[in-house]
C-alpha positions in Angstrom: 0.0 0.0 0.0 1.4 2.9 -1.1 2.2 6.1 1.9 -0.2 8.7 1.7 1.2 11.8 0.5 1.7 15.4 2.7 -1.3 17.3 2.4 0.2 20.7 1.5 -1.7 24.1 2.0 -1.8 26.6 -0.2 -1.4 30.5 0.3 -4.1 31.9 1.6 -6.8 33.9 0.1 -6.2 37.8 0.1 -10.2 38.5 1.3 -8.9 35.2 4.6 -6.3 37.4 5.4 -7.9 40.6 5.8 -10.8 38.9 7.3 -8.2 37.5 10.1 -6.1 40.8 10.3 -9.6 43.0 11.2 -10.4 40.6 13.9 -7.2 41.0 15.8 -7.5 44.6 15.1 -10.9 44.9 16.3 -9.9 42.8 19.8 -6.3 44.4 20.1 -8.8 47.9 20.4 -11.1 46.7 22.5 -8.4 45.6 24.9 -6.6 48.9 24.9 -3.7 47.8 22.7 -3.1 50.6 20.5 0.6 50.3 19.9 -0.3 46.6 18.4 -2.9 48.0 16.8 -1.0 50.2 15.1 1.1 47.1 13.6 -1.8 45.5 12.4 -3.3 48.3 10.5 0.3 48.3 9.0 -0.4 44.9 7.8 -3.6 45.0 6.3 -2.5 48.6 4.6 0.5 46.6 3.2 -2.0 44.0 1.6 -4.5 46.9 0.7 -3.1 50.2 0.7 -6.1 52.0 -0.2 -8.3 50.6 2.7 -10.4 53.0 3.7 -11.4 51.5 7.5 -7.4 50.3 8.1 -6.7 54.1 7.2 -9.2 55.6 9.1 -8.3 53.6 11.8 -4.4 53.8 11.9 -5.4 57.6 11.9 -7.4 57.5 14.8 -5.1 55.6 16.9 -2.1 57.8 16.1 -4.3 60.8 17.7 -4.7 58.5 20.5 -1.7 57.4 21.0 -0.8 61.4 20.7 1.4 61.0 17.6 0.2 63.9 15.7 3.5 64.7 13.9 3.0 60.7 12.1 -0.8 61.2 11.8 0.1 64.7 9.6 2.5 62.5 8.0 0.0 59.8 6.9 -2.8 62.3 6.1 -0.3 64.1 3.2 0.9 60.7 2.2 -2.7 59.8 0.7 -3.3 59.3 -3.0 -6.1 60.2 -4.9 -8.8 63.4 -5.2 -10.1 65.3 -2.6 -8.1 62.7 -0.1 -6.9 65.8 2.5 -10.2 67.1 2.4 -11.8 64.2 3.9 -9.4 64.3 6.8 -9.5 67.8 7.5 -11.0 67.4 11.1 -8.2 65.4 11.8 -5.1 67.4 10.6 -6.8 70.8 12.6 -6.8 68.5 15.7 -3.2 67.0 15.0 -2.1 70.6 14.4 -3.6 72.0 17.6 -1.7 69.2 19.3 1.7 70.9 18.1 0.5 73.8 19.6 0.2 75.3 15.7 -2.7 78.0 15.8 -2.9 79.6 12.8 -2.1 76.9 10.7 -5.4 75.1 13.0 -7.2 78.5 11.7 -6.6 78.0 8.1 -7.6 74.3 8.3 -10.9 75.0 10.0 -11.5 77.6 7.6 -11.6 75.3 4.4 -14.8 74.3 3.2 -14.4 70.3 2.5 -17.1 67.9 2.2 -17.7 65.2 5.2 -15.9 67.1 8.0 -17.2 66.3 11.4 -19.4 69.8 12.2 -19.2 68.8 16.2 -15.6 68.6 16.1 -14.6 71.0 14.2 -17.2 73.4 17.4 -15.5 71.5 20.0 -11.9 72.3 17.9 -12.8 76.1 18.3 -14.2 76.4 21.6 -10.8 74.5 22.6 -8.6 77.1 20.7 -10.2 79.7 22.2 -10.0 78.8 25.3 -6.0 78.1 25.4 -5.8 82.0 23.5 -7.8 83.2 26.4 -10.7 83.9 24.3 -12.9 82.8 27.5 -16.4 84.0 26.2 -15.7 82.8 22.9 -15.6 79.3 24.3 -18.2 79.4 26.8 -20.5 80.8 24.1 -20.1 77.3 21.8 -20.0 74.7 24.6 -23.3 75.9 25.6 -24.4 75.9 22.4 -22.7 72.2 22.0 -24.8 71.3 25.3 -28.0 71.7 23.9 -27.5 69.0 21.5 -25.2 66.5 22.9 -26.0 63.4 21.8 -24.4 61.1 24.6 -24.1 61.6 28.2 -20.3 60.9 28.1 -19.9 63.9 26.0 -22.4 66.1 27.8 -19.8 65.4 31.0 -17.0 66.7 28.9 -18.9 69.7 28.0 -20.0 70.4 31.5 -16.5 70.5 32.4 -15.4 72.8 30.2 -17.9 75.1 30.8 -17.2 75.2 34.6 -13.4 76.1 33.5 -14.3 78.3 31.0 -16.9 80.1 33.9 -14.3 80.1 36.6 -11.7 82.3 34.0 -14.6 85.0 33.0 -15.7 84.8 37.0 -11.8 85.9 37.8 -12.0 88.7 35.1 -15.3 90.3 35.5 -15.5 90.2 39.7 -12.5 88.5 41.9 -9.8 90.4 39.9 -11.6 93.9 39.9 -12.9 93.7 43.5 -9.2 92.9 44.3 -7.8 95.8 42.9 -10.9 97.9 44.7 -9.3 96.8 48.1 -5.6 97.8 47.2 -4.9 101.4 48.9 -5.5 104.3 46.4 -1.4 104.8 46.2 -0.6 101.1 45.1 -3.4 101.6 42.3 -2.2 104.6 41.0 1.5 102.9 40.6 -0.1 99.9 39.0 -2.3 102.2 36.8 0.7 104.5 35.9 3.0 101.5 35.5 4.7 99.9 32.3 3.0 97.4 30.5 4.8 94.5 30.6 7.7 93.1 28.0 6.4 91.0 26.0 7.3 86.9 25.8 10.7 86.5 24.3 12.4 90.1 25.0 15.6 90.4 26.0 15.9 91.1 29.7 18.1 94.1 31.3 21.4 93.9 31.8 22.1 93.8 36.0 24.5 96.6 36.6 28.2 95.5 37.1 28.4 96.7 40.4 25.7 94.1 41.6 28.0 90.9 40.4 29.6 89.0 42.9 34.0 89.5 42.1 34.7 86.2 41.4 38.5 86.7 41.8 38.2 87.8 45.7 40.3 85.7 48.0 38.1 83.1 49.9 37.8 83.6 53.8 40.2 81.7 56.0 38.8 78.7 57.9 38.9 79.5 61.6 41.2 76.4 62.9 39.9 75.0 65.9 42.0 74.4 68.7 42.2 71.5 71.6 41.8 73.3 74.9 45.0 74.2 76.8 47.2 75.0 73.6 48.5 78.3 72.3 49.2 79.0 68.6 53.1 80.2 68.6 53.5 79.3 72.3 52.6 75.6 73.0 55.4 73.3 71.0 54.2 70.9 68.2 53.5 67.4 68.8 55.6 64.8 67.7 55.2 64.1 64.2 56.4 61.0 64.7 53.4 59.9 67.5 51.5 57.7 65.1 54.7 55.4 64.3 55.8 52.3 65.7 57.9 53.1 68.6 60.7 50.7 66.3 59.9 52.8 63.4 60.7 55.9 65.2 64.0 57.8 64.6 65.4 57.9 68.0 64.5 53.7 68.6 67.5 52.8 70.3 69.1 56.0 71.5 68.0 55.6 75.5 69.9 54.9 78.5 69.2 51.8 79.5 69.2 52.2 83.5 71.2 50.1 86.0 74.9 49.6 87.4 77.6 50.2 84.9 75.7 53.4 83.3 76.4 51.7 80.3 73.7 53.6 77.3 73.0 52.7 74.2 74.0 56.2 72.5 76.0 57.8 74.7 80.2 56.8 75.6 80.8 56.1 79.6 82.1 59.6 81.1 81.0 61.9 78.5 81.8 65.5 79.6 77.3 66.3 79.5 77.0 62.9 82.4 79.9 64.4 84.9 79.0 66.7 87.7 80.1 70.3 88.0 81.9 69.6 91.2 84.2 66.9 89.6 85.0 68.6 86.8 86.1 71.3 88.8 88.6 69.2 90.9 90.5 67.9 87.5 88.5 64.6 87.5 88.4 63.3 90.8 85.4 60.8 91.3 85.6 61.2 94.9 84.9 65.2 95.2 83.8 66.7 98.6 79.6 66.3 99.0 77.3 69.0 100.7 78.0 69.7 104.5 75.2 68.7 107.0 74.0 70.9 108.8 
């Protein structure tokens, strides 16, 4: 009986793979995975490159994964007619990200077809509200309010509006009733002061006479000293105290003591060992002592 051949498996269909790759995609989002997602979008775009849902998806999670530099990338990279209109929403919001505010204003401004209306109001009223425009973007989130279509984003627009309140409520009132309860002097200075430089101006140069001399002598350490000891008066210690005493340069030099007055540096009878007296008699051991009384 003959064996039974290897079954071999052919490629598989293009339509099986995609089907595969926007199941993993669609659990790798749900599961917060947004990096992997990423990669798989990469995948299907490199089996389709004209995918419109792996597009618009790789696009979304760049903006999520706040990579607007690669989603502006990716939105000039696409091919075909009218392609950058149909992402305009999303290069405004990648372009506010890189803090880019006119070039957000000249996105807003053109008129494409398919641009998310609600964003682009929620786009504004957050522009305006980082140029300080405060009114400006309290007036649309309340007009965004009225027709919020979930309750997650009614939330977020609550929010904003309490921020956007607090600003105008610091403006209009706390500010002015805290300059009311400055004495009159302080608010004529602040009235008849300077306006302020503007970001980015060069600041004044200190005066020389205000920097440190970096060439003056330090100050002398005051030297602490053990109690009893004079500087100048008390002798030095030996330098020689933390040695062996057979390391030491006099090891060996005493008199050893006993009969015979025999040292171990000095010769028997040296002129400095005889008394006075018996040099004075010429040498005699035996000279006359001290009389008793």
């Amino acid at each position: 009986m003959p064996a039974p051949r290897p079954k071999t498996r052919g490629p598989i269909p293009v339509p099986e793979q995609l089907k595969r790759l926007f199941k993993t995609l669609c659990a790798q989002i749900d599961g917060g995975h947004h990096l992997n997602a990423i990669r798989t979008c990469d995948k299907i775009l490199r089996i389709s490159a004209s995918d419109p849902d792996a597009l618009q998806t790789k696009l979304f999670l760049l903006l999520t994964t706040d990579q607007p530099a690669a989603a502006i990338v990716l939105i000039e990279s696409l091919t075909g007619e009218g392609s950058e209109l149909r992402y305009t929403f999303e290069r405004a919001y990648a372009l506010y990200c890189l803090h880019k505010k006119e070039d957000v204003r000249a996105a807003l401004s053109q008129d494409a077809e398919g641009v998310d209306e609600r964003g682009v109001r929620h786009l504004e009223a957050q522009l305006n509200y980082r140029e300080g425009a405060y009114q400006a973007a309290f007036d649309i989130y309340n007009e965004l309010l009225d027709s919020a279509p979930t309750a997650e984003e009614q939330a977020d627009i609550l929010t904003n509006i309490q921020a956007a309140s607090a600003h105008l409520d610091f403006i209009n009132t706390t500010f002015l009733h805290s300059l009311d309860a400055l004495p009159t002097s302080v608010q004529t200075q602040l009235e008849d002061a300077p306006p302020p430089a503007a970001p980015g101006a060069h600041a004044p140069v200190a005066p020389a006479t205000t920097a440190p001399d970096v060439h003056a002598a330090p100050k002398e350490k005051k030297v602490r000293l053990p109690p009893g000891v004079v500087l100048g008066v008390t002798p030095p210690p030996d330098p020689e105290r933390w040695l062996k005493k057979s390391e030491r340069s006099n090891f060996g030099q005493k008199r050893r003591k006993g009969p015979g007055g025999g040292g171990g540096g000095a010769t028997q009878g040296s002129a400095a060992d005889v008394p006075v007296a018996v040099e004075s008699k010429g040498g005699n051991a035996k000279g006359k002592g001290k009389k008793r009384k």
